[in-house]
VEXPALO-78275 format. One record per residue (C-alpha): x, y, z; residue number from 0; residue in three letters. Coordinates in steps of 0.02 Angstrom, whole numbers. Layout:
REM VEXPALO-78275
+--------+--------+--------+-----+------+
|     xx |     yy |     zz | pos | code |
+--------+--------+--------+-----+------+
|      X |      Y |      Z | NUM |  ALA |
...
+--------+--------+--------+-----+------+
***
This chain:
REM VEXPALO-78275
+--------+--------+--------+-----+------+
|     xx |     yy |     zz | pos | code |
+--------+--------+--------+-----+------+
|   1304 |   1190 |   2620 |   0 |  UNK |
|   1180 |   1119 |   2539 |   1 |  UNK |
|   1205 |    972 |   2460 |   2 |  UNK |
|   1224 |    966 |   2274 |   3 |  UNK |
|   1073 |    933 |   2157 |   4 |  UNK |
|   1063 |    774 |   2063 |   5 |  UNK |
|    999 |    776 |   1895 |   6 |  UNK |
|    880 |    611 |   1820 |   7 |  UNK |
|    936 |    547 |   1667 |   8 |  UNK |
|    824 |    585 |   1514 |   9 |  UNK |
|    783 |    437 |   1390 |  10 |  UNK |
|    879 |    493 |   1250 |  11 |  UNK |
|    798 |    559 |   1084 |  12 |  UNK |
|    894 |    391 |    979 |  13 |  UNK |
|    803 |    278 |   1112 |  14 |  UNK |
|    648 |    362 |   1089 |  15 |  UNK |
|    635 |    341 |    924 |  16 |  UNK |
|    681 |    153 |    899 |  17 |  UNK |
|    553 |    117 |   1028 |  18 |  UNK |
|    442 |    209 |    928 |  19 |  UNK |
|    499 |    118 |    762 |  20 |  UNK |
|    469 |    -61 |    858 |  21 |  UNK |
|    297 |    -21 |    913 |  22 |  UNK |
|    231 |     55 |    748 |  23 |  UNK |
|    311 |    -82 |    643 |  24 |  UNK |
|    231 |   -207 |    770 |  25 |  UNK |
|     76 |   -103 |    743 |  26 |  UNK |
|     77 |   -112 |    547 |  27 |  UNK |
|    118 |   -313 |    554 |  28 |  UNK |
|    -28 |   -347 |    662 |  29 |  UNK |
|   -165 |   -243 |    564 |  30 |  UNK |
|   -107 |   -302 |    393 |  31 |  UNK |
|   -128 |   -487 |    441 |  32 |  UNK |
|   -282 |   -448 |    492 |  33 |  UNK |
|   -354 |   -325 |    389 |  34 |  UNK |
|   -304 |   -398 |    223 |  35 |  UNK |
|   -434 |   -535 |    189 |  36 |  UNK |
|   -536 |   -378 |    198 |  37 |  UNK |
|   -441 |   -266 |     83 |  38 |  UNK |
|   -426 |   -418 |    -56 |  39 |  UNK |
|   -629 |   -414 |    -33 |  40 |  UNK |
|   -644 |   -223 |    -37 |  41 |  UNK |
|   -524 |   -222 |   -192 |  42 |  UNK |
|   -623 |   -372 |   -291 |  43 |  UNK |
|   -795 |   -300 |   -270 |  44 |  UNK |
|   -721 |   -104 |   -304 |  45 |  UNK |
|   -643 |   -151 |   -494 |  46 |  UNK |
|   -779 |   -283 |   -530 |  47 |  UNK |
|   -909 |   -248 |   -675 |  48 |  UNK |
|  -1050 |   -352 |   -643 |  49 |  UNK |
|  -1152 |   -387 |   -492 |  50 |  UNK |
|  -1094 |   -518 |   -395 |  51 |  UNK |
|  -1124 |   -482 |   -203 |  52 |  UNK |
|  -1017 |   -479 |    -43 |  53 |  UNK |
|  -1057 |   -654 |      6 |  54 |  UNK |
|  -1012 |   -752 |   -181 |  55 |  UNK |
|   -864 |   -642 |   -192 |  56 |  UNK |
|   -817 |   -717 |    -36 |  57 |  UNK |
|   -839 |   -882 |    -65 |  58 |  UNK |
|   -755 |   -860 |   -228 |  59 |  UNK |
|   -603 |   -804 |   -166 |  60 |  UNK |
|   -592 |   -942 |    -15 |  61 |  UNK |
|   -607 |  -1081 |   -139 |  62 |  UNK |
|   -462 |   -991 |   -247 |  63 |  UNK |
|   -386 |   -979 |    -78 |  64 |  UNK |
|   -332 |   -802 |   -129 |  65 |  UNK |
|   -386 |   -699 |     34 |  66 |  UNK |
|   -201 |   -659 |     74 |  67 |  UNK |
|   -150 |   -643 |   -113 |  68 |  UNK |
|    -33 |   -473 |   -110 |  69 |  UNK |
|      1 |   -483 |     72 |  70 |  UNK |
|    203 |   -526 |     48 |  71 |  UNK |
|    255 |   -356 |    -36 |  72 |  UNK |
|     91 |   -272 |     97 |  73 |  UNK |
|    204 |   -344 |    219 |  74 |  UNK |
|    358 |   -274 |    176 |  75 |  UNK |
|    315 |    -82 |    134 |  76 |  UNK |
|    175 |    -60 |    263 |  77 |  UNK |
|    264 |   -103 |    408 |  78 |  UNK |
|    410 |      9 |    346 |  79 |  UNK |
|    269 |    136 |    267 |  80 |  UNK |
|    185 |    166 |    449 |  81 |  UNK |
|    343 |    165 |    543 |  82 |  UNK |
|    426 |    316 |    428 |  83 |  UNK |
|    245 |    399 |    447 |  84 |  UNK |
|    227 |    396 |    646 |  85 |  UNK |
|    422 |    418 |    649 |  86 |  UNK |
|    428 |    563 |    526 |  87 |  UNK |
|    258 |    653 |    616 |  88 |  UNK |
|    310 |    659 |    799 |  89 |  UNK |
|    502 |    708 |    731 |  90 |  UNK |
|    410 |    836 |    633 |  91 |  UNK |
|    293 |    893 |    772 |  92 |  UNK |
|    443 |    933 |    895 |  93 |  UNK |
|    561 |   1010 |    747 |  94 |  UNK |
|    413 |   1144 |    714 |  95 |  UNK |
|    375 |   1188 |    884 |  96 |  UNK |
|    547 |   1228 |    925 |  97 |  UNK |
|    578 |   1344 |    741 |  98 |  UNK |
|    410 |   1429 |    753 |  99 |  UNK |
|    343 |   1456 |    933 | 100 |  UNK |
|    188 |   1510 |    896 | 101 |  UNK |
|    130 |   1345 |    803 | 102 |  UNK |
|    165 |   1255 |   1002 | 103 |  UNK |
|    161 |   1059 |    995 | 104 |  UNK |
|    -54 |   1018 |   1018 | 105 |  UNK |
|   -101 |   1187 |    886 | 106 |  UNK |
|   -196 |   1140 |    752 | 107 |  UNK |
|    -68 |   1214 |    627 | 108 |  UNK |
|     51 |   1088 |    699 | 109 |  UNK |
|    -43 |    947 |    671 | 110 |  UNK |
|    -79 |    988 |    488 | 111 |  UNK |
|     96 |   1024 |    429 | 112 |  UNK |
|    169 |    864 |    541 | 113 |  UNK |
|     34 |    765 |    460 | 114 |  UNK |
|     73 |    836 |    283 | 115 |  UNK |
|    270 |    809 |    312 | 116 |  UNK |
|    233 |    629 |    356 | 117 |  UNK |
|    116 |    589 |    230 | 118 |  UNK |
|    228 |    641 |    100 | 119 |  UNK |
|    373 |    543 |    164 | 120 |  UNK |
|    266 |    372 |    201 | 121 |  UNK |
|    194 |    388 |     10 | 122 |  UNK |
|    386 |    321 |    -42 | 123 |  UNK |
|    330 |    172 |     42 | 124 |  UNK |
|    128 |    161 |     19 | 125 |  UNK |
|    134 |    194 |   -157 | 126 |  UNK |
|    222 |     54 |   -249 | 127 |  UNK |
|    138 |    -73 |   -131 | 128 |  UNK |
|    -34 |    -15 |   -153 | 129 |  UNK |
|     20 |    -36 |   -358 | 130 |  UNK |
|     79 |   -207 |   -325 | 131 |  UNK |
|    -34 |   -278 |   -191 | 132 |  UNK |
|   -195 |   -225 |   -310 | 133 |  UNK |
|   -134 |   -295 |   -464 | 134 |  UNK |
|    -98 |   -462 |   -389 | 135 |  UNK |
|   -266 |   -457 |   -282 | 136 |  UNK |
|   -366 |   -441 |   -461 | 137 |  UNK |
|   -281 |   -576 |   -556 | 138 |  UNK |
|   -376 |   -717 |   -603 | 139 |  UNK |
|   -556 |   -633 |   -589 | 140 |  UNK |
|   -679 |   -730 |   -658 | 141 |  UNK |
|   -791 |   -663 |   -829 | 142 |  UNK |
|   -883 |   -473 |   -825 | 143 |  UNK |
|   -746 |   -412 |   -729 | 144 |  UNK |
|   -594 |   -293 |   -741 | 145 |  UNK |
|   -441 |   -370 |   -771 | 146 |  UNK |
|   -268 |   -273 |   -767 | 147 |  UNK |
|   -102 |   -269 |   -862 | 148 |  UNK |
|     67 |   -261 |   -761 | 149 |  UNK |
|    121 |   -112 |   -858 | 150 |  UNK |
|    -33 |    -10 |   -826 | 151 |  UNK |
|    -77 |     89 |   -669 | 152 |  UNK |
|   -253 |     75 |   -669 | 153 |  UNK |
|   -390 |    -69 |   -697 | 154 |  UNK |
|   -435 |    -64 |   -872 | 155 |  UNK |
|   -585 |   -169 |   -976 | 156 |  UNK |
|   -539 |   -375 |   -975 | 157 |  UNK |
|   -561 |   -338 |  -1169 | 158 |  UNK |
|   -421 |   -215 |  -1167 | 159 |  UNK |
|   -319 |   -283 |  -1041 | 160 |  UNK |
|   -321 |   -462 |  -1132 | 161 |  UNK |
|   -248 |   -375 |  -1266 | 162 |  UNK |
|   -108 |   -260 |  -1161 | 163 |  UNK |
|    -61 |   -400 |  -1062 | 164 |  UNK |
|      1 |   -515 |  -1199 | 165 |  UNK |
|    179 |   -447 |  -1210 | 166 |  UNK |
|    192 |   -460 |  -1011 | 167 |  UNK |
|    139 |   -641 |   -993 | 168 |  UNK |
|    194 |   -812 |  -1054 | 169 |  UNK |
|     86 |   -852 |  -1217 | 170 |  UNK |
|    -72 |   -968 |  -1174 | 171 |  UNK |
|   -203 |  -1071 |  -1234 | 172 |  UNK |
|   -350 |   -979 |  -1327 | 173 |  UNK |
|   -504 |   -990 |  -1232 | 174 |  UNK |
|   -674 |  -1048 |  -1322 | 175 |  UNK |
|   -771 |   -912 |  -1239 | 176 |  UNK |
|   -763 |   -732 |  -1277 | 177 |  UNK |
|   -839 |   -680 |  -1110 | 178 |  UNK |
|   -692 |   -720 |  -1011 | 179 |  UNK |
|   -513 |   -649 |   -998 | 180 |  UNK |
|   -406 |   -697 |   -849 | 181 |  UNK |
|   -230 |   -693 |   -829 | 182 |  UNK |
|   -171 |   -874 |   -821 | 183 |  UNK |
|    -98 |   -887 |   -666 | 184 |  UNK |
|    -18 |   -800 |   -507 | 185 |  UNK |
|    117 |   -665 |   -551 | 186 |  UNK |
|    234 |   -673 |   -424 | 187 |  UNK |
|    308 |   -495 |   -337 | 188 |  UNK |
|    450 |   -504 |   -402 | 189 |  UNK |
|    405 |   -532 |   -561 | 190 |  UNK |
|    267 |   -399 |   -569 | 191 |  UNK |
|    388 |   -272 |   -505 | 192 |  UNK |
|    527 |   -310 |   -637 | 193 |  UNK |
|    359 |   -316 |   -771 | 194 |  UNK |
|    326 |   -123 |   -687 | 195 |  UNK |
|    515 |    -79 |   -719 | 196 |  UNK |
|    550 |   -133 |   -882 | 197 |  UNK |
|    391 |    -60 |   -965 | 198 |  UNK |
|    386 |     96 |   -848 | 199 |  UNK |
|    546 |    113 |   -759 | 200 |  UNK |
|    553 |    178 |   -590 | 201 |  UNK |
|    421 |    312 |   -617 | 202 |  UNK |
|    281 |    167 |   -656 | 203 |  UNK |
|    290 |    118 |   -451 | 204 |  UNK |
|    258 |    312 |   -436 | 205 |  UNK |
|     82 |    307 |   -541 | 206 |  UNK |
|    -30 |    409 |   -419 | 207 |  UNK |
|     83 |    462 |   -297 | 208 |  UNK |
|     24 |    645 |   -323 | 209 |  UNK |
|   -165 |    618 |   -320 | 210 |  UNK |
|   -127 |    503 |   -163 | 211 |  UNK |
|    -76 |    655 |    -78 | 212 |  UNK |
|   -198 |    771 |   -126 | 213 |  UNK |
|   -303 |    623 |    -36 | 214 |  UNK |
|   -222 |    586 |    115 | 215 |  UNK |
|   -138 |    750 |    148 | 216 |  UNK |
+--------+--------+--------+-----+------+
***
């Protein structure tokens, strides 16, 4: 007779995917820490109104030692964000080639609709922080720039925003110059997020979510 067959174990599918969740959250941590001094930059120079270069923005955000400013609540959804996105896409890559054969696991068509299926999941997480991470990265801009209110989801004129973000910060000192509006000091997260709530409930960490999509899907 011949003697029986022995069968190797297969790494199972729950294994898989926390090995997968470790390495893409370890992936996420690593690229934010470094990548943010760059976002902050990229952020600055995108809402700013006058013409300050690369270099003096720079500078100017060094001396304010602001470079990691927003990086806390980056931390905590983008590590989380990435993981449900590479998590959710190679779930959704094997789900659809096993329903519809002829999509197969490297087709084109499966690519699009894993890619689609993951964005829209990961956009639970990428949303709200990208809301909170800006807004803290443009506080405190200096004159000629764009200043923003914590209950608004996009940068508005300092002139407007001055105005807006009265009834979300402490009252200050009048300033002698009418050329500059900043907000007076560092919001913390946590206090920007229950700013967001009470002026735009949950929906006002949701600004954008849709045209995010139409981007990134």
């Amino acid at each position: 007779m011949a003697p029986p067959k022995t069968t190797i174990s297969q790494p199972q599918d729950s294994y898989v995917a926390i090995s997968n969740l470790l390495a893409s959250s370890s992936a996420a941590l690593c690229s934010r820490l470094c990548t943010h001094p760059l976002d902050t930059l990229k952020t600055r120079i995108q809402v700013s109104n006058s013409s300050q270069g690369l270099i003096p923005t720079f500078v100017e955000l060094v001396r304010a030692r602001s470079l990691y400013r927003g990086l806390p609540i980056a931390l905590a959804l983008s590590v989380p964000g990435l993981s449900v996105y590479l998590t959710t896409y190679d779930i959704a890559k094997h789900r659809l080639s096993r329903q519809f054969h002829s999509f197969g696991t490297d087709t084109v068509q499966n690519h699009m609709m894993s890619g689609m299926i993951a964005e829209v999941c990961s956009g639970l997480f990428w949303t709200p922080m990208e809301i909170l991470k800006s807004k803290q990265q443009v506080e405190n801009m200096s004159s000629g720039v764009y200043s923003t209110s914590a209950g608004a989801g996009k940068s508005v004129p300092s002139s407007i925003a001055s105005n807006a973000s009265s009834s979300l910060s402490p009252p200050t000192s009048s300033v002698a110059s009418t050329t500059q509006s900043t907000i007076p000091k560092y919001t913390s997260t946590w206090s920007l997020a229950r700013q967001i709530y009470k002026h735009e409930g949950l929906l006002g960490f949701y600004r954008g979510y849709f045209i995010t999509l139409g981007v990134f899907v």
